[in-house]
Backbone and ligand atoms as CSV (ligand in chain L), in Angstrom:
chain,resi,resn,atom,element,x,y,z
A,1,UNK,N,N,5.294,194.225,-54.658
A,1,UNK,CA,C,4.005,193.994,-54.009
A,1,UNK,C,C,4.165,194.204,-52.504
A,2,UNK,N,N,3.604,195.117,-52.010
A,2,UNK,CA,C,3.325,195.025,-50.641
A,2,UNK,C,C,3.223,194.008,-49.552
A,3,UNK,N,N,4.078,193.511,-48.534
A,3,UNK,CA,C,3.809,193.190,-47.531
A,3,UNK,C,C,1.769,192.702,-47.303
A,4,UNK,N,N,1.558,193.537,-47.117
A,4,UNK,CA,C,-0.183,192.987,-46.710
A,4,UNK,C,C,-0.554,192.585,-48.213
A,5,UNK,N,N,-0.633,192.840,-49.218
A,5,UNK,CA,C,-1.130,192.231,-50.787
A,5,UNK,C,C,-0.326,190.679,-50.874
A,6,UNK,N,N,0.826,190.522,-50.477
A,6,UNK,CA,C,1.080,189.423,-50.614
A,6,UNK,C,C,0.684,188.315,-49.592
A,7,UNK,N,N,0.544,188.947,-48.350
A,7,UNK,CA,C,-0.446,187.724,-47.869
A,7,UNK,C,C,-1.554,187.627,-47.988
A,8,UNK,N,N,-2.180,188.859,-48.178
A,8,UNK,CA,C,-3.729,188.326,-48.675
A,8,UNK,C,C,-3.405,187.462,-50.194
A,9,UNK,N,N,-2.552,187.669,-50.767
A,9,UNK,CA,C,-2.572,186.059,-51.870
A,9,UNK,C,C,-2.513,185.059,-51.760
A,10,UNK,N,N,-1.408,184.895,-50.873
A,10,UNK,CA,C,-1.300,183.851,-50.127
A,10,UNK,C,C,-2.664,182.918,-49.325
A,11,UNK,N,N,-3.289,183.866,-49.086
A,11,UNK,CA,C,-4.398,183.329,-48.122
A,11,UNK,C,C,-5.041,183.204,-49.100
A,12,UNK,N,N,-5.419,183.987,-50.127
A,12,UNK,CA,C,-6.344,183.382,-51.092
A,12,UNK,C,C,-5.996,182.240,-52.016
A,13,UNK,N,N,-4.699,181.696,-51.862
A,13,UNK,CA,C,-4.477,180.485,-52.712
A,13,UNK,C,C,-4.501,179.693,-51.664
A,14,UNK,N,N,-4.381,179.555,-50.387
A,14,UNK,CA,C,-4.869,178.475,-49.468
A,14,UNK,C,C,-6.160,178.228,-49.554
A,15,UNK,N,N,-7.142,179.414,-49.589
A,15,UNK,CA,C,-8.084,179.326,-49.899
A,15,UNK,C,C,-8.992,178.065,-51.471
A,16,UNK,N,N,-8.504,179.079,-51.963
A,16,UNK,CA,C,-8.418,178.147,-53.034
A,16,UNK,C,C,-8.069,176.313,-52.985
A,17,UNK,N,N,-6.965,176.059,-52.507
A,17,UNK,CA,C,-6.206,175.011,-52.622
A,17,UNK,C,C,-7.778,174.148,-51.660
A,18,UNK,N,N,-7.669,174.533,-50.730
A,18,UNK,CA,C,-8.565,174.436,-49.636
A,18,UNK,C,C,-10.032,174.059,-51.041
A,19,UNK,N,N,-10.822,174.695,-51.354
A,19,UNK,CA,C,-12.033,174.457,-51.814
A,19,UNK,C,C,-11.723,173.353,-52.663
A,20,UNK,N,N,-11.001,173.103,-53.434
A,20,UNK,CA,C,-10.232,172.285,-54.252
A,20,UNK,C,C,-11.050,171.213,-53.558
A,21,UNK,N,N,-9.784,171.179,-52.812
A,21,UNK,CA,C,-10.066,169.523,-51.934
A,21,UNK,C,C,-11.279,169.273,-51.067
A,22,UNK,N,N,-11.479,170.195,-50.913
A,22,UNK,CA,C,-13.595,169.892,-50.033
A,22,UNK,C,C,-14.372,170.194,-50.935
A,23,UNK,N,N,-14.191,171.017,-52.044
A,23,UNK,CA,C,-15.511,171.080,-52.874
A,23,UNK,C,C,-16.054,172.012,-52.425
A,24,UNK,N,N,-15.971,172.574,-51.339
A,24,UNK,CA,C,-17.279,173.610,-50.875
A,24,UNK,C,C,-16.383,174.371,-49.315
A,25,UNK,N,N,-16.609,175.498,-49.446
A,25,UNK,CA,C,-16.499,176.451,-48.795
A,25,UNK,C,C,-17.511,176.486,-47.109
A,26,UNK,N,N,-16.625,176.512,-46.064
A,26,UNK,CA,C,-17.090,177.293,-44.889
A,26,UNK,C,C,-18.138,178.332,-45.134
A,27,UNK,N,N,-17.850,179.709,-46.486
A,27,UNK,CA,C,-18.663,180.543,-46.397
A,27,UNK,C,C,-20.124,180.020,-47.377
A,28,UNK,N,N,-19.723,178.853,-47.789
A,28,UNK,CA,C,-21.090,178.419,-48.434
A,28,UNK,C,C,-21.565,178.233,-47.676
A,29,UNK,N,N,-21.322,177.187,-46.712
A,29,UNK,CA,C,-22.197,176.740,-45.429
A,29,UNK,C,C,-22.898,177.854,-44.863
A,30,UNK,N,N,-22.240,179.033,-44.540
A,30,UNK,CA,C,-22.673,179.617,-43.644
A,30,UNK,C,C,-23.505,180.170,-44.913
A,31,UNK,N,N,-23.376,180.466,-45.733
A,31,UNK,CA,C,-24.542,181.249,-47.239
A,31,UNK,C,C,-26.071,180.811,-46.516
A,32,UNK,N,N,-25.468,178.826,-46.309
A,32,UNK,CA,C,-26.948,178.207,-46.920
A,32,UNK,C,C,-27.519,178.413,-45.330
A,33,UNK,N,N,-27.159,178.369,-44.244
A,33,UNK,CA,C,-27.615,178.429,-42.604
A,33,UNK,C,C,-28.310,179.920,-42.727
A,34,UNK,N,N,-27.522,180.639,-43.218
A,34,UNK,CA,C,-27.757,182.098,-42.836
A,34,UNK,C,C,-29.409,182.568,-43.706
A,35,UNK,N,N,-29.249,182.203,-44.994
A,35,UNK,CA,C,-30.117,182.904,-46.008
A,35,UNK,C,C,-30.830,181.650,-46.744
A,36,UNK,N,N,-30.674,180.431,-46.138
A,36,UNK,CA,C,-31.574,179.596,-46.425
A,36,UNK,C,C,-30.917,179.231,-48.150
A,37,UNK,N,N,-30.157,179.997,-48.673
A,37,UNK,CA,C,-29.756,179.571,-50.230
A,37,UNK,C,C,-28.950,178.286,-50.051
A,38,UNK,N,N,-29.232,176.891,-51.146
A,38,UNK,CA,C,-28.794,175.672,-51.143
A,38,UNK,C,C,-27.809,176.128,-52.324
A,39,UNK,N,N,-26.918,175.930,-52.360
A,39,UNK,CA,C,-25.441,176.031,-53.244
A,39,UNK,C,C,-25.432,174.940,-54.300
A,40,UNK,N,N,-26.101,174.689,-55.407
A,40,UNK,CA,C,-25.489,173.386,-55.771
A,40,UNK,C,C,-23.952,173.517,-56.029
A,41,UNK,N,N,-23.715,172.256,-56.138
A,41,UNK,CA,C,-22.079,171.627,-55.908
A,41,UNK,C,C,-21.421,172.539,-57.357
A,42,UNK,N,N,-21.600,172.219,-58.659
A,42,UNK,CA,C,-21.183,173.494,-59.556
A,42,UNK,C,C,-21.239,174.385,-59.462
A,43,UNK,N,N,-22.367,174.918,-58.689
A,43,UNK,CA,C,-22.666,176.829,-58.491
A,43,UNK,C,C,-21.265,176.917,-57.589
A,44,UNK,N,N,-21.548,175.756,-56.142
A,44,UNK,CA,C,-20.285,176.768,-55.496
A,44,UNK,C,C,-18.760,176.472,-56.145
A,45,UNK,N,N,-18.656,175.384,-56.581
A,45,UNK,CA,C,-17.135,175.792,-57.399
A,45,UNK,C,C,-16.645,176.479,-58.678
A,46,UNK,N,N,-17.993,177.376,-58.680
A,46,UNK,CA,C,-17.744,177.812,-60.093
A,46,UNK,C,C,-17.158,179.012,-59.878
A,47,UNK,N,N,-16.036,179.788,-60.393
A,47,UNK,CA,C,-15.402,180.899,-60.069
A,47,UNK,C,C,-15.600,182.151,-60.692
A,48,UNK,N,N,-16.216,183.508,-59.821
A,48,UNK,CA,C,-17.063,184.280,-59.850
A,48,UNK,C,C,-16.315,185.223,-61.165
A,49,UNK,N,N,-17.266,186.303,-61.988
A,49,UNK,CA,C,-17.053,186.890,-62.666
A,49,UNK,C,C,-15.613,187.470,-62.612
A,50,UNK,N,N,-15.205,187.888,-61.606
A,50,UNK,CA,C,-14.091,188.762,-60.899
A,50,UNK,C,C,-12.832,187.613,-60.990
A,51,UNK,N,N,-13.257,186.575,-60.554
A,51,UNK,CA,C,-11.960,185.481,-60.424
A,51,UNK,C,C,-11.499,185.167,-62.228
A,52,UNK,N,N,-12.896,185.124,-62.858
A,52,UNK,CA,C,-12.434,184.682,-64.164
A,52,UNK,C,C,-11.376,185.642,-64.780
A,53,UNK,N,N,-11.904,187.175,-64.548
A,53,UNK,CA,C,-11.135,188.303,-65.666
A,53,UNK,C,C,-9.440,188.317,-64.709
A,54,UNK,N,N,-9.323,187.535,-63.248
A,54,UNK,CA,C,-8.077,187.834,-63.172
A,54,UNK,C,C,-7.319,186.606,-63.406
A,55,UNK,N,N,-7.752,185.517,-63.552
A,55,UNK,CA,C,-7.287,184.328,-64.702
A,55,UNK,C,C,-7.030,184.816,-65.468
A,56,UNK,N,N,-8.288,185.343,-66.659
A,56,UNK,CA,C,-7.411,185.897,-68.043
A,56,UNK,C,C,-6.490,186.498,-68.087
A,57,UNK,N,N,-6.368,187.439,-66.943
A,57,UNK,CA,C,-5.109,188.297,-66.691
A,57,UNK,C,C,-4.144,187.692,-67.031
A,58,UNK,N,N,-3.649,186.545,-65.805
A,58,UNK,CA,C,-2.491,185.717,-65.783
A,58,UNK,C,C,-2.244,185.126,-66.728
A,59,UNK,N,N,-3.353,184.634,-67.309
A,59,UNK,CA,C,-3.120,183.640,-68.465
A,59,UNK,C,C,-2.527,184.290,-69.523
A,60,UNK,N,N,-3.269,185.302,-70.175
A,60,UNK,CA,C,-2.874,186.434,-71.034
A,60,UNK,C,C,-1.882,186.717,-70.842
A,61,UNK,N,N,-1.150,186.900,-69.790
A,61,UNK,CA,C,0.303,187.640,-69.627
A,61,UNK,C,C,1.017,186.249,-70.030
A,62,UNK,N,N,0.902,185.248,-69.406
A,62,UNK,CA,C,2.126,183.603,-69.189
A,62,UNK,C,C,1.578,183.803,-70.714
A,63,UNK,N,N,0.696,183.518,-71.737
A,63,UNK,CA,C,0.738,182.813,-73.105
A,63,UNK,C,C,1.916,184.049,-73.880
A,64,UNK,N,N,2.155,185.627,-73.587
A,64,UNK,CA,C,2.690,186.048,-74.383
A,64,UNK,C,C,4.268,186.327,-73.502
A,65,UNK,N,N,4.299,186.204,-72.163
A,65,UNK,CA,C,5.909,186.035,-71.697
A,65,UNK,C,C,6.445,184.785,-72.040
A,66,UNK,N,N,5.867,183.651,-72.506
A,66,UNK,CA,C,6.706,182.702,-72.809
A,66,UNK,C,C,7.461,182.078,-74.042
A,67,UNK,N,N,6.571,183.322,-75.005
A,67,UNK,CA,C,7.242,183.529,-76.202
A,67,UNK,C,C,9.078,183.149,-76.378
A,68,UNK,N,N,9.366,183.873,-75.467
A,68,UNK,CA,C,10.960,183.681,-76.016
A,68,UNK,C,C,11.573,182.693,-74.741
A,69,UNK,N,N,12.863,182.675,-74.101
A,69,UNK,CA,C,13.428,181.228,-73.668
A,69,UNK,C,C,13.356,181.747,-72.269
A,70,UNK,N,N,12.572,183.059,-71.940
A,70,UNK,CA,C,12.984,184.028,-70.760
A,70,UNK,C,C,11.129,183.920,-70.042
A,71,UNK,N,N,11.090,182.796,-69.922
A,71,UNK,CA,C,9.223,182.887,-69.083
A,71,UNK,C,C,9.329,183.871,-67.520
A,72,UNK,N,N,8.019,184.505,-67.588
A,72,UNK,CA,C,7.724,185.088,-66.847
A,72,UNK,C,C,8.026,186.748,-66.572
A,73,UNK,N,N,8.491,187.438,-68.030
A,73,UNK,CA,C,8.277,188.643,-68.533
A,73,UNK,C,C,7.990,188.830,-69.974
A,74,UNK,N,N,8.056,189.924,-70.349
A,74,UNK,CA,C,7.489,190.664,-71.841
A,74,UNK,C,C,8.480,191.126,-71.736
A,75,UNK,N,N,9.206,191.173,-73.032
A,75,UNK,CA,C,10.658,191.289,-73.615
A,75,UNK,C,C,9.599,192.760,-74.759
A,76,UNK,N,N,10.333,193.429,-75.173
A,76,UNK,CA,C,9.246,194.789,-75.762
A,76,UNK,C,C,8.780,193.830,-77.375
A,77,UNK,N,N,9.618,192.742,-77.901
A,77,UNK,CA,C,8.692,192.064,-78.982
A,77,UNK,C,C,7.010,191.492,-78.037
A,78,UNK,N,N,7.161,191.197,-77.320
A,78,UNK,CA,C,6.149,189.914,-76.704
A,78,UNK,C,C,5.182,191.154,-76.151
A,79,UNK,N,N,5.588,192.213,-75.604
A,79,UNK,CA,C,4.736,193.335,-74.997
A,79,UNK,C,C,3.841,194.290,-76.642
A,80,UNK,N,N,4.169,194.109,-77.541
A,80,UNK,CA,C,3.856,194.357,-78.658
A,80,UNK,C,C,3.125,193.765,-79.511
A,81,UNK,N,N,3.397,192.154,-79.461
A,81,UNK,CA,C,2.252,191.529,-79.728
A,81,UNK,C,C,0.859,190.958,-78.814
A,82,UNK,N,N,1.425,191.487,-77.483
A,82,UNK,CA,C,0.065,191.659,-76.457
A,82,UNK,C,C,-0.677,192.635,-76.962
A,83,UNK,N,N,-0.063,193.734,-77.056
A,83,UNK,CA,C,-1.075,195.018,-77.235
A,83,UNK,C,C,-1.292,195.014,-78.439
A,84,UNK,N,N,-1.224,194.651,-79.624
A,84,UNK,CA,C,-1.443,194.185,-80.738
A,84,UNK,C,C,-2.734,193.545,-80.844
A,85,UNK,N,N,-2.505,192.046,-80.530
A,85,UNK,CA,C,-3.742,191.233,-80.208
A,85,UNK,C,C,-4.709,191.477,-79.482
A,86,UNK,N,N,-4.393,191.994,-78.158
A,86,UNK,CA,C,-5.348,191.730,-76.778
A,86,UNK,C,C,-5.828,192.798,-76.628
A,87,UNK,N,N,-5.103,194.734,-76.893
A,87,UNK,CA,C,-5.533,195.489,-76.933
A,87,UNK,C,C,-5.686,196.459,-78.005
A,88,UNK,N,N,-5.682,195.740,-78.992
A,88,UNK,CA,C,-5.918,196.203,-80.559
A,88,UNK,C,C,-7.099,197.525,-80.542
A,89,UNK,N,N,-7.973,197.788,-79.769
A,89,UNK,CA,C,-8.556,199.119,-80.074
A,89,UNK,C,C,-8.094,200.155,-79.375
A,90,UNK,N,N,-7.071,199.851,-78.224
A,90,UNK,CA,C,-6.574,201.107,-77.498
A,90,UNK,C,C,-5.434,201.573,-78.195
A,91,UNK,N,N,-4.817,200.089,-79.077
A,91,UNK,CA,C,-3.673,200.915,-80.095
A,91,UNK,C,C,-4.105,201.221,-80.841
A,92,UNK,N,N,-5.039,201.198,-81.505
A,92,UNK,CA,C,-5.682,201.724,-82.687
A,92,UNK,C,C,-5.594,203.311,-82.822
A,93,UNK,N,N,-5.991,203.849,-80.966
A,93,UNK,CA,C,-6.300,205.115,-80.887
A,93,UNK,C,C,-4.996,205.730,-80.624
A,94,UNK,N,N,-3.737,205.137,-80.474
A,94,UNK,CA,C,-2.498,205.752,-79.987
A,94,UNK,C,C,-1.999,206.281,-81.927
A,95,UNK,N,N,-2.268,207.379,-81.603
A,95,UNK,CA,C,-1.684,208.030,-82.853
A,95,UNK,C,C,-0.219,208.111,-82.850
A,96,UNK,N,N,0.832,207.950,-81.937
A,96,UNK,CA,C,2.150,207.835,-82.223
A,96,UNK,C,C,2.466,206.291,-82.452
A,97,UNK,N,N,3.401,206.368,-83.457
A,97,UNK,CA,C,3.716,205.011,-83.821
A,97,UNK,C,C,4.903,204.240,-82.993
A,98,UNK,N,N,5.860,205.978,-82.005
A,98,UNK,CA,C,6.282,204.525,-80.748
A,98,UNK,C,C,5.367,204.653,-79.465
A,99,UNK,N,N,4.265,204.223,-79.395
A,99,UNK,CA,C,3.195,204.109,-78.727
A,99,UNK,C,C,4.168,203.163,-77.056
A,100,UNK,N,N,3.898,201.738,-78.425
A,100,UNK,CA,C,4.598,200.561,-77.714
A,100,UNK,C,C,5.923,201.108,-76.324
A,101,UNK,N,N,6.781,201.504,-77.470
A,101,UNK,CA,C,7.795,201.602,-77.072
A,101,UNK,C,C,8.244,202.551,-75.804
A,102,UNK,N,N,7.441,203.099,-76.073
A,102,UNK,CA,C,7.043,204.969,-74.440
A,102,UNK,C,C,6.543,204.102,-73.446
A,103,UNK,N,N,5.220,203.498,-73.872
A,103,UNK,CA,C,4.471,202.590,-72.716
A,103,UNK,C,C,5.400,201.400,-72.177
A,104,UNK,N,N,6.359,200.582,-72.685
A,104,UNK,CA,C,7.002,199.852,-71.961
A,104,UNK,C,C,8.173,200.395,-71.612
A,105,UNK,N,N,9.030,201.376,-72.527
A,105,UNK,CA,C,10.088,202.824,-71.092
A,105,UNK,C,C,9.004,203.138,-69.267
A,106,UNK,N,N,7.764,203.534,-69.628
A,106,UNK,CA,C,6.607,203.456,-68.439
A,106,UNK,C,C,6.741,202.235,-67.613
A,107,UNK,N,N,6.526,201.070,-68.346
A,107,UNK,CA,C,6.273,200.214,-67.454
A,107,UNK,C,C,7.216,199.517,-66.901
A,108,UNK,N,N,8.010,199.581,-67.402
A,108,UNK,CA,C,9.543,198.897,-67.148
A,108,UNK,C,C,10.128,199.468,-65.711
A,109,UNK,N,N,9.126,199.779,-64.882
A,109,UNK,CA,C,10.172,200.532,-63.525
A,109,UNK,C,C,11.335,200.202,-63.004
A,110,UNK,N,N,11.654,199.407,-62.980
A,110,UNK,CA,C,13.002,198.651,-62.168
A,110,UNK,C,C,13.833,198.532,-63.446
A,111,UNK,N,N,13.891,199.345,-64.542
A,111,UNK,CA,C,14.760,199.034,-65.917
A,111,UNK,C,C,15.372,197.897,-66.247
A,112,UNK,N,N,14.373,196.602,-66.055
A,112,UNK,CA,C,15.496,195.504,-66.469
A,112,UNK,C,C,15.039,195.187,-68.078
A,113,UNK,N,N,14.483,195.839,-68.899
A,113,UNK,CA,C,14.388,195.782,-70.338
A,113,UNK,C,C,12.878,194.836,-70.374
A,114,UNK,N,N,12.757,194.389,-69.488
A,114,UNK,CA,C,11.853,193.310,-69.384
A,114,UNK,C,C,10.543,193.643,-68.663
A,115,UNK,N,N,9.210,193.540,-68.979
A,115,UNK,CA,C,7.980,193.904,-67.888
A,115,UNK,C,C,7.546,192.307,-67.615
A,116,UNK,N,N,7.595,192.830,-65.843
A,116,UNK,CA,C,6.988,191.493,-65.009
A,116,UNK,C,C,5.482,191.633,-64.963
A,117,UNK,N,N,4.909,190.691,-64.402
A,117,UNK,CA,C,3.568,190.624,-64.295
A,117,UNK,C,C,3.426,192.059,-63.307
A,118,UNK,N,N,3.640,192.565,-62.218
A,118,UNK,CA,C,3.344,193.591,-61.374
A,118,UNK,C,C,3.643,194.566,-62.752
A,119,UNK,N,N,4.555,194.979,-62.994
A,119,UNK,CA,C,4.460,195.943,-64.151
A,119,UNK,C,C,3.692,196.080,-65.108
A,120,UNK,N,N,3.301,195.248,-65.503
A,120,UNK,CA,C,1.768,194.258,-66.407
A,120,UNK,C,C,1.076,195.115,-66.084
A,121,UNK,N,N,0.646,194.326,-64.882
A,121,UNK,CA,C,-0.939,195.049,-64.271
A,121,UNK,C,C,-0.894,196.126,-63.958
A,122,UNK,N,N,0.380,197.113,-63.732
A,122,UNK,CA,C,-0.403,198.996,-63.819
A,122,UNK,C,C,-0.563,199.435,-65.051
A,123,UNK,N,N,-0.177,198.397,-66.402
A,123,UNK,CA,C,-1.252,199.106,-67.426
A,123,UNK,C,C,-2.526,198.939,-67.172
A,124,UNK,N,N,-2.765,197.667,-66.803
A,124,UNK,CA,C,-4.279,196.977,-67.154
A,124,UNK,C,C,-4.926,197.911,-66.020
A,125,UNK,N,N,-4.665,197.954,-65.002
A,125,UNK,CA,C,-4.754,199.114,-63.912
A,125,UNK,C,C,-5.589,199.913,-64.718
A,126,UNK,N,N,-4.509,200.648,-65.259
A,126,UNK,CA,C,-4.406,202.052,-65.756
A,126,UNK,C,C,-6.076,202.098,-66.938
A,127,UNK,N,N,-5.769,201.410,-67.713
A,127,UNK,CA,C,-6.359,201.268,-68.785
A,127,UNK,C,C,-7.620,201.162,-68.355
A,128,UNK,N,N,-7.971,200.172,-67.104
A,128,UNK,CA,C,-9.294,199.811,-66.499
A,128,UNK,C,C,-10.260,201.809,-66.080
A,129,UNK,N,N,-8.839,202.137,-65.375
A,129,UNK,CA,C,-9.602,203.335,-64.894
A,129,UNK,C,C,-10.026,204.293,-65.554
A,130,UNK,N,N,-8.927,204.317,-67.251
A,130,UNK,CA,C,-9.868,205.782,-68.147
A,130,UNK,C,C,-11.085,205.094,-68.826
A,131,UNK,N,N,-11.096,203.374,-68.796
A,131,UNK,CA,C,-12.232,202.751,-69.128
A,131,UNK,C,C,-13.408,203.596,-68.253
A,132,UNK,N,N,-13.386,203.426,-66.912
A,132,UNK,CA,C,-14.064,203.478,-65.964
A,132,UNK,C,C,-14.800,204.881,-66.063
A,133,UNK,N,N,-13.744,205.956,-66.155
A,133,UNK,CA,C,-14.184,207.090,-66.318
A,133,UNK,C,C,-15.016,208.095,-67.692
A,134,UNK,N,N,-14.968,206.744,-68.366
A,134,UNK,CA,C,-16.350,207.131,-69.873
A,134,UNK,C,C,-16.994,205.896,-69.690
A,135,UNK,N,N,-16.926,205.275,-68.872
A,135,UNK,CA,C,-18.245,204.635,-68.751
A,135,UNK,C,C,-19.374,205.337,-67.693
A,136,UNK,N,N,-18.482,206.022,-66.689
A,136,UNK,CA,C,-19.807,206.934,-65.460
A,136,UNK,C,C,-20.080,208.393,-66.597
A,137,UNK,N,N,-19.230,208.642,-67.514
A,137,UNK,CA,C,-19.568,209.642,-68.257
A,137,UNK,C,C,-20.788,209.315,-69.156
A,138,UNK,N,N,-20.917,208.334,-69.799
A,138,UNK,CA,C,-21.872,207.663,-70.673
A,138,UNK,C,C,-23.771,207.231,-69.655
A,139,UNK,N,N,-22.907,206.717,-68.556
A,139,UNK,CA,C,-23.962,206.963,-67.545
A,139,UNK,C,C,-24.693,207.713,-67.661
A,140,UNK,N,N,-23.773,209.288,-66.973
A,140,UNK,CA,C,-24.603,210.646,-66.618
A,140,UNK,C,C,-24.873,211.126,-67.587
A,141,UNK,N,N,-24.406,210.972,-69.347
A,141,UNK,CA,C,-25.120,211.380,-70.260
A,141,UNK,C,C,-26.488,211.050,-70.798
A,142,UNK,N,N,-26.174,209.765,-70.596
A,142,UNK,CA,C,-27.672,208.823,-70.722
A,142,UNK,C,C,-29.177,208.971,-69.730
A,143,UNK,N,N,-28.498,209.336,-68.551
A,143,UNK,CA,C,-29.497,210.071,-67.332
A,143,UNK,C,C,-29.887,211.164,-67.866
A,144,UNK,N,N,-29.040,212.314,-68.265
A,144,UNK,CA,C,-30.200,213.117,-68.789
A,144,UNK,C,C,-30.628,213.559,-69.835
A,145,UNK,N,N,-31.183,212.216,-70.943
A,145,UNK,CA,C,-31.908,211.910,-72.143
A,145,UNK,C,C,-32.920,211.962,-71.676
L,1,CA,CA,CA,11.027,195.179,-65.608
């Protein structure tokens, strides 16, 4: 992880830690001064669409790295029953049967047999963006119906 990505985490878990304990955000305040919007107290601690799917992220990754006595990677059993479970229609479409096994040789950059969470996420990365690119396709098909 980059130098600047890791402190912007950093700052965003102060952040965090921070709302925790006040309940409410500086930028709420300024929400409700600026645009007149009143925050109720659940609205503002409730964590936005974007915060939830990168929870699941983490979570998703810690429930299947802790499978074996080695927490905090995917051993290629534990990376197999991720993509099994969690991404069961993208394997569906992998017509080779060592699918698994190519994609974690891929993800495994630093060859320690093992994928860390950073290695994790340039599938989900990955996966997000050919998502991305038949969904603006489906778009512009649908535009000119
Ligand atoms: Ca690794």
């Amino acid at each position: 992880m980059g130098g600047a990505l890791k402190r912007m985490t950093s700052c965003e878990m102060e952040i965090t830690h921070e709302r925790e304990r006040r309940g409410r955000t500086g930028s709420d305040e300024w929400m409700e001064k600026e645009n007149g919007v009143r925050l109720q107290p659940e609205q503002a601690n409730m964590p936005s669409e974007l915060e939830t799917a990168m929870e699941s992220l983490i979570l998703v990754f810690h429930r299947y790295a802790s499978r074996d006595g080695r927490t905090g990677t995917l051993n290629r059993r534990e990376l197999r029953l991720l993509m099994e479970n969690e991404l069961s229609n993208f394997l569906r479409c992998q017509k080779d049967p060592a699918a698994v096994d190519k994609i974690m040789k891929d993800l495994d950059t630093n060859g320690d047999g093992q994928v860390d969470f950073e290695e994790f996420v340039s599938l989900v990365v990955g996966l997000s963006i050919a998502c991305e690119r038949c969904y603006q396709l489906r778009v512009k098909n649908e535009g000119r119906k």
